[in-house]
N, C-alpha and C positions, 0 to 999 in steps of 0.2 A: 493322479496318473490317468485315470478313468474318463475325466475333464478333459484334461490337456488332450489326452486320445480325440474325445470328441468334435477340441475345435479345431485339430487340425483335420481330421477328417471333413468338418463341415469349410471348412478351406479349401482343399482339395474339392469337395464339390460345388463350392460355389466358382472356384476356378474354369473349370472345367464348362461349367455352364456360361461364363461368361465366355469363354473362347467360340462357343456352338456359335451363343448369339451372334459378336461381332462378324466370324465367319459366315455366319447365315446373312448377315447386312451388310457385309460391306466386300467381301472377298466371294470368290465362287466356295460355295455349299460342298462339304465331304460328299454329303449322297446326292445326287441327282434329284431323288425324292424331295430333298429341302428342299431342290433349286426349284423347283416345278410351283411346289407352297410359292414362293417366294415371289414369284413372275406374277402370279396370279393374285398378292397379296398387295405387291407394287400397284399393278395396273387399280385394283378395285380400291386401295385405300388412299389413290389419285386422283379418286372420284366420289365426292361427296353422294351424287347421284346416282350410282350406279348400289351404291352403302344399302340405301334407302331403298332400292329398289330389288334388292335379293335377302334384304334384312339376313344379314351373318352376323351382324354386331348385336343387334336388339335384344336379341335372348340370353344374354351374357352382363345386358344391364349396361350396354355402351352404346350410348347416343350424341358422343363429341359431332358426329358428321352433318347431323340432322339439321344441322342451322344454317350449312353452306351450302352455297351452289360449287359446280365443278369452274376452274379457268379455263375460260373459254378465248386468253389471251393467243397471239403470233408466236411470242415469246416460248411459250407453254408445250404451246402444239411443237415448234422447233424444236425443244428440250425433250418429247416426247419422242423424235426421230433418232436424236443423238445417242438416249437410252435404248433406242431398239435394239442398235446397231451394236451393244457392249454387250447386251442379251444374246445374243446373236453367238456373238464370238464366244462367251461363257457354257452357254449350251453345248455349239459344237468341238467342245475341249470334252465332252464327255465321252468316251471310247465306246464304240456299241459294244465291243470283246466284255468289256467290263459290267452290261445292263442282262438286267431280266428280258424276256420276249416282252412284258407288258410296259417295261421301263423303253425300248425299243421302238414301241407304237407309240409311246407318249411324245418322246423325243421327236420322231417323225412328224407326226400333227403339227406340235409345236413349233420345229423349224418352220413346217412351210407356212403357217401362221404369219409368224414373225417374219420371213424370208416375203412373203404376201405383201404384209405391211410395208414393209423396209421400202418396198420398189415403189410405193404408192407415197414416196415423199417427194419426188417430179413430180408429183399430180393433185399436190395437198392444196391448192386453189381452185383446182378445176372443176368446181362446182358450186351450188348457188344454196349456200347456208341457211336463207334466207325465201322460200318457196311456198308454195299451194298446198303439198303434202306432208312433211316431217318439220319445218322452220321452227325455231325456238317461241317465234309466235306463236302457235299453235300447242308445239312440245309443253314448251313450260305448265301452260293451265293444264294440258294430261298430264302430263308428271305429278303435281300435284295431287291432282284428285284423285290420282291409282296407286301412286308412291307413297306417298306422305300421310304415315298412322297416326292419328290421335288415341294414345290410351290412357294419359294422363296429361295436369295442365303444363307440363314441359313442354311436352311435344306440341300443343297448338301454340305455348308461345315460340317454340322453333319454327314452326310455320310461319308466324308475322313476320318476324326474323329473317326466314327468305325471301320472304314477299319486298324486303328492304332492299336485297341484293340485285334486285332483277336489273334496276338502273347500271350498276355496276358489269352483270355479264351480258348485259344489249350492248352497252359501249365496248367490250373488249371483241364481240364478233361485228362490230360497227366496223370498226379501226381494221379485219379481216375485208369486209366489204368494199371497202375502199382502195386494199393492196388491190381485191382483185381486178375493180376496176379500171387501176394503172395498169393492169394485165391486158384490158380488154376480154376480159370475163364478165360480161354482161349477163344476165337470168333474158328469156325473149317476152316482148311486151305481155303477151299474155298472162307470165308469169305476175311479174309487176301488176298488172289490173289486178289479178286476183289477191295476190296477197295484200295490197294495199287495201280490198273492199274488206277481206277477212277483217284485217288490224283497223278499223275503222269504225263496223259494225261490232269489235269487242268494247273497245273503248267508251263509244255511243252507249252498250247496255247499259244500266243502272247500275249502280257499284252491288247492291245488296240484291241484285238479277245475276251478278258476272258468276260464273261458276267458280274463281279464286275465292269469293266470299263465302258463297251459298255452300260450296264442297269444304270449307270449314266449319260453319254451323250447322252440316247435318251432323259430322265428324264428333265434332263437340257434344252436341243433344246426345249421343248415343254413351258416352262417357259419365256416370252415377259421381265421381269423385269432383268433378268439376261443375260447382256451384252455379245457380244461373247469374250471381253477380260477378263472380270470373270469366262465363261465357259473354256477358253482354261487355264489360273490359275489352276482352280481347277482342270482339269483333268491331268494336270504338277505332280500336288500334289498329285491326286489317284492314278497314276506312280508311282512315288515315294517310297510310302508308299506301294503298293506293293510289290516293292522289298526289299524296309526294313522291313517291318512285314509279309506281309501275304506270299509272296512265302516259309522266312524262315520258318514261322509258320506248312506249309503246309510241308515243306520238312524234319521237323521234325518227325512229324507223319510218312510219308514215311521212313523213319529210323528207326523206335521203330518198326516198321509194322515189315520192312524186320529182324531185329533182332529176331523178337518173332516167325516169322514163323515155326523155324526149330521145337518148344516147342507145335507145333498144333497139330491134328491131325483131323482125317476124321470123328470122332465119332462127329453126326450134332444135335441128339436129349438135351435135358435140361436134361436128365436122369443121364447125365456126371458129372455135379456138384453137387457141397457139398450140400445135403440133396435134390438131384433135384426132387424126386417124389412129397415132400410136395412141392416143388416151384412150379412145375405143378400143382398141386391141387390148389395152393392160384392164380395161374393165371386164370385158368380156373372160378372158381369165381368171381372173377376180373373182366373178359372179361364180364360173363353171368350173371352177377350179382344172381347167383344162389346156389347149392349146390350138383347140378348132378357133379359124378362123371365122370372120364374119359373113364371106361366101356361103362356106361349107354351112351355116347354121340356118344362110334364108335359105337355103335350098330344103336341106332338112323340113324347115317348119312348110312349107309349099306341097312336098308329098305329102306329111301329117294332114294338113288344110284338105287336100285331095280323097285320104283315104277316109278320116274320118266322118265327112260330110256325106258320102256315100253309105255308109252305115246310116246316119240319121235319114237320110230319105229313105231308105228302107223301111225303118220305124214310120216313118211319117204317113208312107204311103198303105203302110198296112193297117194303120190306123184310122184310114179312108181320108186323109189330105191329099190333094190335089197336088201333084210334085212335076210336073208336066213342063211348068214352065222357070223350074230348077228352085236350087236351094233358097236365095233369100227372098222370094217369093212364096213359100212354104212357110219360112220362120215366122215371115210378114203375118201371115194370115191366123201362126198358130200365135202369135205376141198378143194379134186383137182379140181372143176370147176372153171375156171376161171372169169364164169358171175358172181361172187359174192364176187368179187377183184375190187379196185380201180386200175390205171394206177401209175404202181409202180416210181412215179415223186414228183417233186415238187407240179406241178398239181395238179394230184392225191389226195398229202393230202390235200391240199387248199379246193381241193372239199368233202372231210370229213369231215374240219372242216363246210363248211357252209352247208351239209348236216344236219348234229348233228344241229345245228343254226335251222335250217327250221324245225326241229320235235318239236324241245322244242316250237317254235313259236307253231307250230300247234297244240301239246296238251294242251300247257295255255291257247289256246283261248278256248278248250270246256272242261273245269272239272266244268261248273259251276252247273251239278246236284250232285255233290261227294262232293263241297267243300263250305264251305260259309266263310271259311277265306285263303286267297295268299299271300305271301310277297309282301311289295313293292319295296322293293329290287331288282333289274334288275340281268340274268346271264348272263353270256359271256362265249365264248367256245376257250378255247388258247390250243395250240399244248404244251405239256412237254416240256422243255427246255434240249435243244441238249445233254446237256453237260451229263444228269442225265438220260437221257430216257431209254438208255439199259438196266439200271439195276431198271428201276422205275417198276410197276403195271400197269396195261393195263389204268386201267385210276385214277385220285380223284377227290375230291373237296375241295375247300377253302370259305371258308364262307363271306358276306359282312363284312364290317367293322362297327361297331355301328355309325358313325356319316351318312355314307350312302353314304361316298365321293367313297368306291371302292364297284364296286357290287360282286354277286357272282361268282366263276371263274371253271369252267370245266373243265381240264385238260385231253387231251385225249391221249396216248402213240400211233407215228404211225413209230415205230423206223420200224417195221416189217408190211409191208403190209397185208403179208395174216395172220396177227393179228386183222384184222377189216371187218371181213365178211361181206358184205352188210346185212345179216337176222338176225346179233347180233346188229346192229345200235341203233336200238328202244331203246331195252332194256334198251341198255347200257345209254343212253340220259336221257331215265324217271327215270334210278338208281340214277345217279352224279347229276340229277338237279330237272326235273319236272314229276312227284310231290314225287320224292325223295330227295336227301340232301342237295338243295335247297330251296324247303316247307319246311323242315322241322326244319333248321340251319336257314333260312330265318325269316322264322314265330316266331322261338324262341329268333332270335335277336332283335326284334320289339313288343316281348310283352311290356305291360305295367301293370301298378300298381302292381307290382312284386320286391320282389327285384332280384337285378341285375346278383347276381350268380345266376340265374334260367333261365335268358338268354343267358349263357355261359356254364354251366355246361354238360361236355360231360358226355356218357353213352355208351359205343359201341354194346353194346347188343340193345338200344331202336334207337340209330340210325342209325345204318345199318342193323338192324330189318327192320325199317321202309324203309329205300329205297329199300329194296329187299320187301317188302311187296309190293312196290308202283309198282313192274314190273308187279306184277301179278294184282291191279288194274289197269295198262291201258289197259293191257289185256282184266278184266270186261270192261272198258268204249269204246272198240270198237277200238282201236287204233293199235292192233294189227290184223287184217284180214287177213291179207297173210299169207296162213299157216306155210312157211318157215319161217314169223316174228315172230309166237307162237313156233317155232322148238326153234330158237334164244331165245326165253324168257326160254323157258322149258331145255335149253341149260346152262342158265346160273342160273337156279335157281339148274339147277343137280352139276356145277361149285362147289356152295356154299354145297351141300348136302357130293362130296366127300372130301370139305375142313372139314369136322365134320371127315371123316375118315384120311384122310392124318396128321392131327395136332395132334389127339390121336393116331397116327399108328408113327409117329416121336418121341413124346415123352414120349410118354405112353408104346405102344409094343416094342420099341427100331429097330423103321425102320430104314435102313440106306435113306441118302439123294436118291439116284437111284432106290431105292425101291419104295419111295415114288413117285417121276418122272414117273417112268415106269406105277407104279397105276393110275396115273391122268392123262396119255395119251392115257390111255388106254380107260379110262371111262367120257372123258369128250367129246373127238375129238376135244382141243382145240388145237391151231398152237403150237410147243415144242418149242418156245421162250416165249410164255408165261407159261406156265408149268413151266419149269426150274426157271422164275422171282417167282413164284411163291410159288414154293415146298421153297427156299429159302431167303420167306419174310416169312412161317410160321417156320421157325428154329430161325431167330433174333427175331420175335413175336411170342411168345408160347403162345395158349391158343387165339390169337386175331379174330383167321379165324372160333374158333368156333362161335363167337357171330352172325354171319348172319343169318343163316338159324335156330338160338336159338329163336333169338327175332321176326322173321317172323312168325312162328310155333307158338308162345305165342299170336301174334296181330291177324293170324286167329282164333287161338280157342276162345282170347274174343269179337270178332267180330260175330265166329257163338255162343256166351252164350248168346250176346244181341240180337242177331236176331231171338233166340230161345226162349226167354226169353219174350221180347217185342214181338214180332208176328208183326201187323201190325202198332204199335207204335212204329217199329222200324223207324230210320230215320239215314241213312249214313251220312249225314253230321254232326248232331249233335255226330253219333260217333268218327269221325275224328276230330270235335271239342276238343273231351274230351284227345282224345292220341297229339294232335301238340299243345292244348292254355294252356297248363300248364309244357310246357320245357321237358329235358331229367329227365329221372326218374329212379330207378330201376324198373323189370317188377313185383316183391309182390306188390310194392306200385302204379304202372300203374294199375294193375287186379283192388286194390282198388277201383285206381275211376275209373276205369270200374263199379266195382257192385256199384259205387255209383250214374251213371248216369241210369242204369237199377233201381235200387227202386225207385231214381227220376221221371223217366219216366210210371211207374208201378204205 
């Protein structure tokens, strides 16, 4: 009796679990909570790449993903729209009467996420896969050598393993290249020269020089279980397959490059393509998660340009610079000292990067009255990777991985010395890491009792809002005293004020690429190797350079409505609590719980 008790009871629960599952996979989810799992589980385990790159699987002993690349098929990406749009509907069948306040917010984000997305399938060619700054050219080898762990000999042979596939996902964004160019989606010569010199000069390295090889064999050497006669194997085989997949892969593209260039031309703004004003418009949204037009935003960056630059000859002139014959004649003069140059060497950068090292130490040690929560995520400060640096951004960041095994990583660009002024240091440090895109990618990848998209989910408006917010708090916290280190902060928050003008004067007023250039060197006095990188990462990214100085502008004014608001109930930490403990957001629905921690508080 006892038995037969037992198996029907364990019938009954295996029943039962069977029902959850299929419900969870194939019908909309009882709780909403599934559903949320579930979107986030779809999207991530659709991407071999993205597996590898937040390592959720690894610590559980599942490494099926590790050997593939993502489909980087037409086919694919179509099927990716079709799915949006069933999410879409599944979510909004969820009753708000029915959710918690935090189920509410979730819901929120998510629509307009996906609602984001959805409208961006008009416009899923209207851009150049294929470029100077992110192109899978370039991607693939970072990927690799940030993404891809070796901690046993599986993992390095899943590494040869993708090194096989590369041929395979260059041809399916081939076959992408070629719709667009039915489209008359052309990338502007410029582009083309550059990325062809890139993929040229990879190719041309030595195989056992290329960093796919060399970023294996450090990998491996650091690995006690794998033999040196398994290391020298496998790296036989990473050869190999070099010259069988990925050189041709690569010399493919080099071919289609050089064929399409004669079909380019120099016209750099999105204004060139098929309906490109509305694609600016939906970018610009996109970016700022907003609805300002592309007027209202060069106007914006024109008084920012005005006010801020006034501030800095202030500084400039008390510093006893000659300001007489105005601003970029000031910049001019303070660019050419050479006391505020590193020793143009190997040295030299060594000692930049552990400079950069020694600030983040020393601002994490005192934010403890600004902040009552820190990642515990560790960052690290690594030099761009040789191959990508000329044409990369002064500097990024890459975020931990959810298991905790890679910390955060800082990426500094030192292709060009007197691109790293000693009195931009600061800044630059608290921007990419502390208490910039590190708190705040950091913090968001360690929340909990959340679901999981909310610890992933980017925003480029809230998050490089926030790290350009975070210059001008360490500013407040003392960290900047040297007035040439407040020159450097006010330096580069004017950077982001004429990227509001340069990215609406590109695409909007119909700049040309030199117009642009010539503006930005004019008005920032930064070194013209970064300018040029610059003017054109906002032509492959349209609409992306407005979001800095969008979302910083939005964090001070609800920063001064609480402090105006609260009086002496105000408390900085708790507002900082409200913008980094609930993930990336849009800024309508950030302002929210803003005013919701103000009646709170009130």
């Amino acid at each position: 009796m006892i038995l037969k008790t037992l198996k029907w009871s364990l019938l009954v629960v295996l029943t039962v679990i069977t029902l959850f599952v299929v419900n969870l996979i194939w019908f909309k989810p009882f709780s909403i909570n599934h559903y949320f799992e579930r979107v986030f589980l779809e999207f991530a385990l659709d991407s071999p790449e993205m597996l590898s790159q937040i390592r959720m699987l690894e610590p559980m002993g599942i490494k099926y993903h590790q050997d593939d690349l993502d489909d980087a098929s037409m086919a694919s990406q179509q099927q990716g729209f079709e799915d949006l749009k069933q999410e879409i509907i599944t979510l909004e069948s969820y009753d708000d009467a029915d959710l918690t306040e935090s189920q509410q917010l979730s819901k929120a984000i998510l629509l307009f996420f996906l609602n984001d997305m959805a409208e961006g399938e008009r416009w899923q060619f209207h851009n150049y896969p294929l470029n100077q700054l992110f192109g899978v050219q370039s991607g693939f080898p970072s990927f690799m050598e940030s993404a891809h762990q070796i901690t046993e000999l599986r993992d390095a042979e899943d590494y040869v393993a993708r090194l096989s596939k590369v041929d395979e996902k260059f041809a399916q964004i081939g076959e992408g290249l070629k719709h667009r160019e039915s489209l008359g989606i052309i990338p502007p010569t410029f582009v083309i020269d550059k990325v062809l010199a890139e993929m040229q000069g990879f190719i041309d390295t030595p195989v056992e020089e290329n960093i796919l090889y060399s970023s294996l064999q450090e990998k491996m050497a650091e690995v006690d279980e794998i033999t040196p006669e398994q290391r020298d194997e496998i790296l036989a085989q990473a050869k190999a397959v070099f010259e069988s997949d990925v050189r041709p892969a690569y010399q493919g593209f080099i071919d289609y490059y050089t064929a399409l260039r004669p079909k380019s031309t120099t016209d750099d703004g999105v204004w060139k393509l098929p309906d490109g004003d509305e694609f600016y418009a939906y970018m610009l949204r996109h970016h700022t998660t907003t609805d300002m037009d592309a007027a209202t935003i060069h106007d914006i960056g024109v008084a920012e340009v005005a006010r801020i630059q006034t501030q800095m000859l202030g500084i400039l002139k008390a510093e006893g610079y000659d300001v007489s014959e105005g601003f970029t004649v000031a910049m001019a003069e303070l660019a050419e000292d050479d006391r505020f140059y590193y020793e143009d060497s190997d040295a030299g950068r060594q000692q930049i990067l552990d400079d950069y090292t020694a600030m983040i130490a020393e601002i994490d040690a005192g934010l403890g009255d600004w902040f009552a929560v820190k990642p515990k995520a560790p960052v690290e400060v690594k030099r761009i990777p040789l191959f990508k640096e000329k044409t990369s951004p002064g500097a990024y960041y890459n975020g931990p991985s959810m298991d905790g095994s890679k910390p955060g990583i800082f990426y500094a660009n030192l292709y060009d010395i007197k691109a790293t002024p000693k009195y931009g240091m600061r800044t630059l440090a608290y921007h990419e890491a502390v208490p910039g895109h590190h708190f705040q990618i950091g913090i968001q990848r360690e929340l909990e009792g959340l679901p999981t998209f909310r610890t992933m989910l980017p925003f480029t408006v809230y998050s490089e809002g926030w790290a350009l917010y975070s210059e001008q708090l360490a500013w407040e916290a003392g960290f900047q005293q040297n007035p040439l280190d407040n020159l450097g902060r006010l330096q580069a928050e004017l950077f982001r004020a004429v990227r509001l003008v340069v990215d609406t004067g590109l695409h909007y007023k119909r700049w040309t690429r030199e117009e642009a250039i010539d503006y930005m060197a004019a008005n920032t006095g930064m070194a013209m190797s970064d300018v040029v990188v610059e003017v054109e990462r906002y032509i492959v990214m349209p609409g992306q350079a407005t979001a800095y100085k969008t979302g910083m502008l939005k964090l001070i004014e609800l920063r001064q409505k609480a402090q105006e608001q609260l009086a002496d109930k105000f408390d900085i930490k708790a507002f900082h609590d409200v913008v980094l403990k609930n993930g990336a957001m849009p800024l309508a629905i950030l302002e929210q719980q803003v005013d919701a921690y103000i009646a709170g508080a009130q």
